[in-house]
Residue frames as qw, qx, qy, qz and C-alpha x, y, z in Angstrom:
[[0.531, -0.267, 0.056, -0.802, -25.73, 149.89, 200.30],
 [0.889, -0.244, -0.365, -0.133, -26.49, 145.95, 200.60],
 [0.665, 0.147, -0.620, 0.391, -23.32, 145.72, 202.52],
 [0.161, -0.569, 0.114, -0.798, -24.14, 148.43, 204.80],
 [0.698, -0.360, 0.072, -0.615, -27.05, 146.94, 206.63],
 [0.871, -0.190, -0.451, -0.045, -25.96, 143.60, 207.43],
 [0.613, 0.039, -0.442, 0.653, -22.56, 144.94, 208.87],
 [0.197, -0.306, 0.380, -0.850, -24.32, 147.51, 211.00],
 [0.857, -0.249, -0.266, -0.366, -26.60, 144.54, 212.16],
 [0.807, 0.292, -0.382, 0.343, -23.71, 142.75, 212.60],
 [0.122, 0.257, -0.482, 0.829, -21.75, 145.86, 215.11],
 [0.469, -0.401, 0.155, -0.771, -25.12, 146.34, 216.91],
 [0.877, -0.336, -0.124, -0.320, -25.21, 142.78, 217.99],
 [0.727, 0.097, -0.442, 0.516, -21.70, 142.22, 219.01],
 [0.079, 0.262, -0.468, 0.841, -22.03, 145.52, 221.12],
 [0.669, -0.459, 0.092, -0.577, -25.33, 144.28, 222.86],
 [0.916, 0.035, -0.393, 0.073, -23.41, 141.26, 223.40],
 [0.541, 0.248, -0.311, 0.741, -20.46, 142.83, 224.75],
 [0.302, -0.520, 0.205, -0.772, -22.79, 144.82, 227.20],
 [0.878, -0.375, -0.103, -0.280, -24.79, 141.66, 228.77],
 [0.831, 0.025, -0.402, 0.383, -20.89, 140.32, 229.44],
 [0.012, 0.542, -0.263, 0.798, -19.76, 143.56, 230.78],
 [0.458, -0.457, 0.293, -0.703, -22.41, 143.71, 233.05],
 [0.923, -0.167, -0.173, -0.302, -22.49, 139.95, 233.89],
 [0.840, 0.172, -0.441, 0.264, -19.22, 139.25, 234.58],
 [0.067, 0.477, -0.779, 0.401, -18.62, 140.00, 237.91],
 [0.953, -0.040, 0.153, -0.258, -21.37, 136.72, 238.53],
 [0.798, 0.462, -0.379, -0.082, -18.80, 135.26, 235.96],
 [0.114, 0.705, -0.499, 0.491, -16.00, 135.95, 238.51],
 [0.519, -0.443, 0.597, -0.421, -17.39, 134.39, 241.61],
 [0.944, 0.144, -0.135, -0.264, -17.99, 131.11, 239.67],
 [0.424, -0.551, 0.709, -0.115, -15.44, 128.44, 240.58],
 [0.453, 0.162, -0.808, -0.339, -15.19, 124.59, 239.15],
 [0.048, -0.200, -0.939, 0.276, -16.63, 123.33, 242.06],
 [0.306, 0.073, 0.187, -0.931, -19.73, 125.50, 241.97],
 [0.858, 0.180, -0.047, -0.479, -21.82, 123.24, 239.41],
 [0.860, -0.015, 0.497, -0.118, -21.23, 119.50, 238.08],
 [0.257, 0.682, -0.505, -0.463, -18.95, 118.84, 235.00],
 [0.998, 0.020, 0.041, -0.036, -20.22, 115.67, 232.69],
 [0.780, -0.172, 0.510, 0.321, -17.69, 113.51, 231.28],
 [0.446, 0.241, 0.444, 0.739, -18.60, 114.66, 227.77],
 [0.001, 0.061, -0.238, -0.969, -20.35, 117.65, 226.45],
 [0.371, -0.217, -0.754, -0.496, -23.34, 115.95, 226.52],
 [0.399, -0.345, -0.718, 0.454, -23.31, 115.65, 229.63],
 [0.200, -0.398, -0.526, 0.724, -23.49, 118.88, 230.25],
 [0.158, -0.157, -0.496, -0.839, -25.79, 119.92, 227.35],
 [0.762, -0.092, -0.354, -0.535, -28.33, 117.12, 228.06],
 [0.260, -0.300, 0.853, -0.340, -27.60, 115.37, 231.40],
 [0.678, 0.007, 0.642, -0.357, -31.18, 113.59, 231.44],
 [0.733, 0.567, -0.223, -0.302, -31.03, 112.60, 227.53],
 [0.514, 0.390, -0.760, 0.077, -27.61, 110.85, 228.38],
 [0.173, -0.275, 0.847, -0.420, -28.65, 109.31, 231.31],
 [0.828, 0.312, 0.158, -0.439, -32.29, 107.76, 229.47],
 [0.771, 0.476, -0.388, -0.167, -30.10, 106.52, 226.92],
 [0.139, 0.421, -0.851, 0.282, -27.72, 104.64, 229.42],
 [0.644, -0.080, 0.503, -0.572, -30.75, 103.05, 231.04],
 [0.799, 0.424, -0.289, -0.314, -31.23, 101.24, 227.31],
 [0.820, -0.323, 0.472, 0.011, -30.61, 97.67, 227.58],
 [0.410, 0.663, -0.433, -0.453, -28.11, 97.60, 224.45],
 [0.097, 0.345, -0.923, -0.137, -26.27, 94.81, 224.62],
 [0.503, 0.337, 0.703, -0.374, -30.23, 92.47, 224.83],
 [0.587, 0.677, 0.187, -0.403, -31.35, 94.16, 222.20],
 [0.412, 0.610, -0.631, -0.246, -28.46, 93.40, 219.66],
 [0.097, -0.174, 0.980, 0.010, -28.53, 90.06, 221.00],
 [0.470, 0.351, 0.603, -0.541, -31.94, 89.68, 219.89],
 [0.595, 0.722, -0.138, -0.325, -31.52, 91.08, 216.73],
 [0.233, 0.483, -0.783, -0.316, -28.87, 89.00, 216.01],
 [0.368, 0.044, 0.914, -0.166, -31.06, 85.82, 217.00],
 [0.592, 0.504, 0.424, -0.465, -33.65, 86.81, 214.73],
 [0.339, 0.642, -0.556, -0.405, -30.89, 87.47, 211.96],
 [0.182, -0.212, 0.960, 0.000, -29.73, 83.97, 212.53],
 [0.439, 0.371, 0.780, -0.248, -33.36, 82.57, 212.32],
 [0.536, 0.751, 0.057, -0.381, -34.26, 84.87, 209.15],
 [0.036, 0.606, -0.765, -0.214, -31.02, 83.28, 207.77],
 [0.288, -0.010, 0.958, -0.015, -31.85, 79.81, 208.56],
 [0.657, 0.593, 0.303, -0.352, -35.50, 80.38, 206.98],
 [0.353, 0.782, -0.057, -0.511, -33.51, 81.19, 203.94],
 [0.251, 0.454, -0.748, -0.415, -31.70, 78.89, 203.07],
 [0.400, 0.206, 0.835, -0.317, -34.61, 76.51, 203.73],
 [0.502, 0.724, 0.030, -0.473, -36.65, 78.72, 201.22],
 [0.495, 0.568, -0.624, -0.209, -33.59, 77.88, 198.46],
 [0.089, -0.037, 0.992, 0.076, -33.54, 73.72, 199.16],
 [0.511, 0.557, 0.569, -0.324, -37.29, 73.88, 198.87],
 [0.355, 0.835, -0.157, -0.389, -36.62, 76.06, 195.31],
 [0.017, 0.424, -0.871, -0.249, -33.55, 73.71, 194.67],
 [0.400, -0.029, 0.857, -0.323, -35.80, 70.69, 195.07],
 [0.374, 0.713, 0.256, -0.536, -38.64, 72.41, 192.90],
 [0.635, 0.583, -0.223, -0.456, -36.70, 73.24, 190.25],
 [0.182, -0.510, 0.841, -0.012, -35.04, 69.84, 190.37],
 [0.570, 0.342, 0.730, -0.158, -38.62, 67.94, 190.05],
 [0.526, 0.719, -0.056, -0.450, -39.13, 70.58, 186.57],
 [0.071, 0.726, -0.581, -0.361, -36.26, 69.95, 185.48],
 [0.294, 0.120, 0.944, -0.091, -36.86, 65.75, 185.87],
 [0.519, 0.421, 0.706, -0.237, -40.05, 66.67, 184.22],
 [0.135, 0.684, -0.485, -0.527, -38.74, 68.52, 181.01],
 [0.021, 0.389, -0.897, -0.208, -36.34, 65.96, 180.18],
 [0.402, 0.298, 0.846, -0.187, -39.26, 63.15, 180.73],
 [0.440, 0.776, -0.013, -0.452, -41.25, 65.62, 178.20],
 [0.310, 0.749, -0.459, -0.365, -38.77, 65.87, 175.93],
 [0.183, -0.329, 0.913, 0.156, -37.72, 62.25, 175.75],
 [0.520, 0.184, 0.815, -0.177, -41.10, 61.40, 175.25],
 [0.577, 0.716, -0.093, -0.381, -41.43, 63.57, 172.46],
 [0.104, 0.546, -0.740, -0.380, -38.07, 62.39, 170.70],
 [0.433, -0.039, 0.891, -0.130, -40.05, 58.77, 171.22],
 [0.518, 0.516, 0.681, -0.045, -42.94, 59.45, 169.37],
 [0.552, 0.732, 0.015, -0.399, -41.42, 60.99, 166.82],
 [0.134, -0.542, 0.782, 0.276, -39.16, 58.86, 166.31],
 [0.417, 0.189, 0.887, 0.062, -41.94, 56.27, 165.89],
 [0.394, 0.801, 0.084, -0.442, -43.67, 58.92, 163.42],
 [0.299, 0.657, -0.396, -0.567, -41.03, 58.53, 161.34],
 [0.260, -0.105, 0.958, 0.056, -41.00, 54.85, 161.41],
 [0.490, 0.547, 0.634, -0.244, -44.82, 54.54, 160.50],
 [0.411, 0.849, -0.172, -0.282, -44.14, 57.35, 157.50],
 [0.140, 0.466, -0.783, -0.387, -41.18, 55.43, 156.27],
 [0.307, 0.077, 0.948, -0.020, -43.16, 52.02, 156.46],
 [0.454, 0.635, 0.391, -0.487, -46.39, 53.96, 154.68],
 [0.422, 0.726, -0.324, -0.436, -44.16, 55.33, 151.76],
 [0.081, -0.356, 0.918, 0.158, -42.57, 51.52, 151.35],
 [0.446, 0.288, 0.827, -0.185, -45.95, 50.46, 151.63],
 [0.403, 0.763, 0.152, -0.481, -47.52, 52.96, 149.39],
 [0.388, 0.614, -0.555, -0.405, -44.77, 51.73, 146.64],
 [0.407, -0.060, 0.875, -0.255, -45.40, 48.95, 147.25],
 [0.367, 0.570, 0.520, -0.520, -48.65, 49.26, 146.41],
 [0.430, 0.720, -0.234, -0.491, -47.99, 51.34, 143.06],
 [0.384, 0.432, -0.754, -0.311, -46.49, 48.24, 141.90],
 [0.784, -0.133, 0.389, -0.466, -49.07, 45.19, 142.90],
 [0.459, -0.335, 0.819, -0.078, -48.41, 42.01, 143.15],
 [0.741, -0.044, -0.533, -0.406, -50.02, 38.73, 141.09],
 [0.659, -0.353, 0.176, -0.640, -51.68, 37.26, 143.60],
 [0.928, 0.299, -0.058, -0.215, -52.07, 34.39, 141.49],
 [0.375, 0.709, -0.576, 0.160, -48.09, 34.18, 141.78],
 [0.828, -0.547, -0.088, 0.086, -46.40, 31.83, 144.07],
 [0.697, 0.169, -0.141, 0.683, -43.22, 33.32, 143.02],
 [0.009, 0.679, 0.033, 0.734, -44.44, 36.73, 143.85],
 [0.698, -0.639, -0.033, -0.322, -46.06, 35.76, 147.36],
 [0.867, -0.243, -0.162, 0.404, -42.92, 34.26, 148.31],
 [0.516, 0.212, -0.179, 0.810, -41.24, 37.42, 147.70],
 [0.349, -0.627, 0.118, -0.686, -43.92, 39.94, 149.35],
 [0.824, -0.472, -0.300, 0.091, -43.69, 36.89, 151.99],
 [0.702, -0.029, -0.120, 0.701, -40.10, 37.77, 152.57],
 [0.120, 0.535, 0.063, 0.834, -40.64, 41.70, 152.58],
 [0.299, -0.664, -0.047, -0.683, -43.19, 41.72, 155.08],
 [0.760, -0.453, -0.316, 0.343, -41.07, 39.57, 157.53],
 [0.485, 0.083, -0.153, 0.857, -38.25, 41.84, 157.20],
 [0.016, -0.513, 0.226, -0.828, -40.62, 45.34, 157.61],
 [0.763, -0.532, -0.301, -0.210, -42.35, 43.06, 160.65],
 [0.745, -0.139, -0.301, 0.579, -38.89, 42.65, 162.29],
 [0.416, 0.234, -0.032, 0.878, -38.72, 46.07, 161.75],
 [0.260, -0.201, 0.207, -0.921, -41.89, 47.37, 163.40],
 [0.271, -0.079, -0.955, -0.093, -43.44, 44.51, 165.11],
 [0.061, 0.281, 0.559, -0.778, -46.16, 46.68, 166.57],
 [0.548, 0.248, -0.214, -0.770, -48.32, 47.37, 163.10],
 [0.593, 0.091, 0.703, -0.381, -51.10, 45.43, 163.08],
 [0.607, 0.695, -0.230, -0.310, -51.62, 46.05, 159.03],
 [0.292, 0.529, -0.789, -0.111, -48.18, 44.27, 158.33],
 [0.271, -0.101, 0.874, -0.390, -49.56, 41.23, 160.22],
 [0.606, 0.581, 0.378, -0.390, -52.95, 41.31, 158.37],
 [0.503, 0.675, -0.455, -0.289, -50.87, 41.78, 154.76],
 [0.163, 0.351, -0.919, -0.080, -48.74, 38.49, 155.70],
 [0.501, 0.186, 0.698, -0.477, -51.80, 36.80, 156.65],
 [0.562, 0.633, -0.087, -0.526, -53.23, 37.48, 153.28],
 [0.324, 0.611, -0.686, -0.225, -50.42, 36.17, 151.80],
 [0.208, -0.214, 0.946, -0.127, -50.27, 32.97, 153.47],
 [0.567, 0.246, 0.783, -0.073, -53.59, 31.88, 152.63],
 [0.674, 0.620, -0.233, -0.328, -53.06, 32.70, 148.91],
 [0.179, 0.381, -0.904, 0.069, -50.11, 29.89, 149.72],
 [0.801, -0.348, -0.298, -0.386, -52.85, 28.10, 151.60],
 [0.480, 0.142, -0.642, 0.580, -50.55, 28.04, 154.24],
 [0.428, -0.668, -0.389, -0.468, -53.35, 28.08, 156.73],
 [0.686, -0.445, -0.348, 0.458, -51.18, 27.33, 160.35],
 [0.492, -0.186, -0.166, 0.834, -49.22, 30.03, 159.48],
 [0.251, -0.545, -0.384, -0.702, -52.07, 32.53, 158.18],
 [0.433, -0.785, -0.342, -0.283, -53.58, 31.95, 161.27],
 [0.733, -0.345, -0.191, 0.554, -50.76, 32.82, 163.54],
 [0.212, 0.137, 0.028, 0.967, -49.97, 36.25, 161.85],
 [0.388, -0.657, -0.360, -0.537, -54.18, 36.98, 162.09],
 [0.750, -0.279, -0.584, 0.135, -53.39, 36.22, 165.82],
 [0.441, -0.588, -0.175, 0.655, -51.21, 38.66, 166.73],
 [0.070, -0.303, -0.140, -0.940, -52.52, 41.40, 164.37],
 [0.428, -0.595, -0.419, -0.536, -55.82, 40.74, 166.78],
 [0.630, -0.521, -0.443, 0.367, -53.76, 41.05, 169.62],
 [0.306, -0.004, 0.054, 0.950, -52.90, 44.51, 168.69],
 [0.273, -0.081, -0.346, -0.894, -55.89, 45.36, 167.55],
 [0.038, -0.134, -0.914, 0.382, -58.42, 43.79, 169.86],
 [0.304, 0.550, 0.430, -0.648, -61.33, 45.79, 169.09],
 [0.514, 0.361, -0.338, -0.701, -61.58, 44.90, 165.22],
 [0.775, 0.212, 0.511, -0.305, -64.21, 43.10, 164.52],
 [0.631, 0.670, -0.274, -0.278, -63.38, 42.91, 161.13],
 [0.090, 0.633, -0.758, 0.131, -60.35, 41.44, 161.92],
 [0.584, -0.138, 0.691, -0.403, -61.95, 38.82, 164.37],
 [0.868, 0.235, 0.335, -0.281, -63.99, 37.34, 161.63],
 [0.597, 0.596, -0.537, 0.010, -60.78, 36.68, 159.26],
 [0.069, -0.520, 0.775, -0.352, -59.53, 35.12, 161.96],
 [0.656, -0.023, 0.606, -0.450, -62.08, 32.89, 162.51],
 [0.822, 0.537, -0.127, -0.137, -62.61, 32.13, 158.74],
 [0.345, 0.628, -0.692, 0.082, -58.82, 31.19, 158.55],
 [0.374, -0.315, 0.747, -0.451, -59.30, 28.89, 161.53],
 [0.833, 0.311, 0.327, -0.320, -62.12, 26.94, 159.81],
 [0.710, 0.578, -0.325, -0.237, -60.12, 26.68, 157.09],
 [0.032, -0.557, 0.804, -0.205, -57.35, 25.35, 159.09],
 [0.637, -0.096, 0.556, -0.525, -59.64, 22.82, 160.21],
 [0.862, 0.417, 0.191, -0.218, -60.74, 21.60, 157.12],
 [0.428, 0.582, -0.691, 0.036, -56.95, 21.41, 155.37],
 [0.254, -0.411, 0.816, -0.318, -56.08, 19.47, 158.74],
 [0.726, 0.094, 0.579, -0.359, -59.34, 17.00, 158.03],
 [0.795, 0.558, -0.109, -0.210, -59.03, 16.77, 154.37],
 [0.234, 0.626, -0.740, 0.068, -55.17, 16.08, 154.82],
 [0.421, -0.308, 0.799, -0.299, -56.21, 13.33, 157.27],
 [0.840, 0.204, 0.396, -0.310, -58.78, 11.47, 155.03],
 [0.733, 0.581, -0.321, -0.148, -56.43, 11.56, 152.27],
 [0.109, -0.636, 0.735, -0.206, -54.03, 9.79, 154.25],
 [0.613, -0.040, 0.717, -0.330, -56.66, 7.34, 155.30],
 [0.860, 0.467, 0.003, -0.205, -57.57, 6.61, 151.77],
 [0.426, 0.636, -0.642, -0.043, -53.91, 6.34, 150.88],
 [0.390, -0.259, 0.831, -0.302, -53.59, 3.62, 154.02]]
């Protein structure tokens, strides 16, 4: 039953077909090749004015255009990446500059923390002041951790100390000197420095009069 109806659709339009040729073809007959125009392709003779718009198109402009613009959208691009190379070239410079300065100051971190805990035992075992055998040997200690971190202003202010328990006043004031060139803004500091100076003064005058008496 489904098949029925399509294939009697099917006969009833091949035989209304097969009538309009019948009765058209002696027209069909008098036709000739020369009668009408015959394109080139099939197009032609589908769609004459469709292929003859599109031949009018200036192709070969327009791809040369577009490729100038390719070219130029190229060249932008690899501008775009040296500007990006350049970029990440300055980060990269500024990382490393980071990162060196960190290794710096902690490297001096650990210097100050090993020179605290040397000081701090130090400390736990204190000197006699009163020694001159001792002060000759914290003299010697705090040249060596001075060689070793000639930037603490403390180790400069400890051999100072020492010296004028030696009354070794020239050289007292010379370490006070350049712990107050580190440290330029302690006042504290200043006036030891000055006291030590006076004193210097007075060793230097008493040493002269005892000369003159000895003369």
């Amino acid at each position: 039953m489904f098949l029925i109806i399509p294939l009697s659709l099917a006969f009833v339009a091949f035989i209304g077909a097969a009538v309009i040729v019948w009765r058209k073809m002696p027209y069909l007959r008098k036709l000739t090749p020369e009668a009408h125009e015959v394109g080139t392709t099939i197009f032609h003779d589908f769609a004459p004015e469709v292929v003859e718009r599109v031949s009018t198109i200036p192709w070969r402009q327009y791809v040369h255009t577009v490729l100038v613009e390719f070219e130029k959208l190229l060249r932008r691009g690899r501008l775009l990446m040296s500007a990006l190379d350049r970029a990440s070239d300055k980060v990269i410079r500024s990382v490393r500059r980071v990162h060196q300065e960190t290794a710096k100051q902690q490297e001096r971190i650990e210097i100050a923390q090993e020179l605290e805990k040397a000081k701090e035992e130090t400390d736990t075992d204190e000197i006699d002041m009163d020694d001159p055998e001792q002060l000759r040997q914290e003299e010697q200690r705090l040249i060596v951790a001075i060689a070793q971190n000639p930037k603490d202003a403390q180790l400069y202010s400890d051999l100072a100390r020492v010296y004028l328990r030696l009354q070794n006043y020239p050289d007292a004031v010379e370490a006070l000197e350049a712990a107050a060139k580190l440290t330029p803004d302690d006042e504290q500091l200043a006036k030891r420095l000055e006291r030590a100076r006076r004193r210097r003064e007075q060793a230097d005058k008493d040493a002269a009069a005892a000369v003159a008496q000895g003369e």
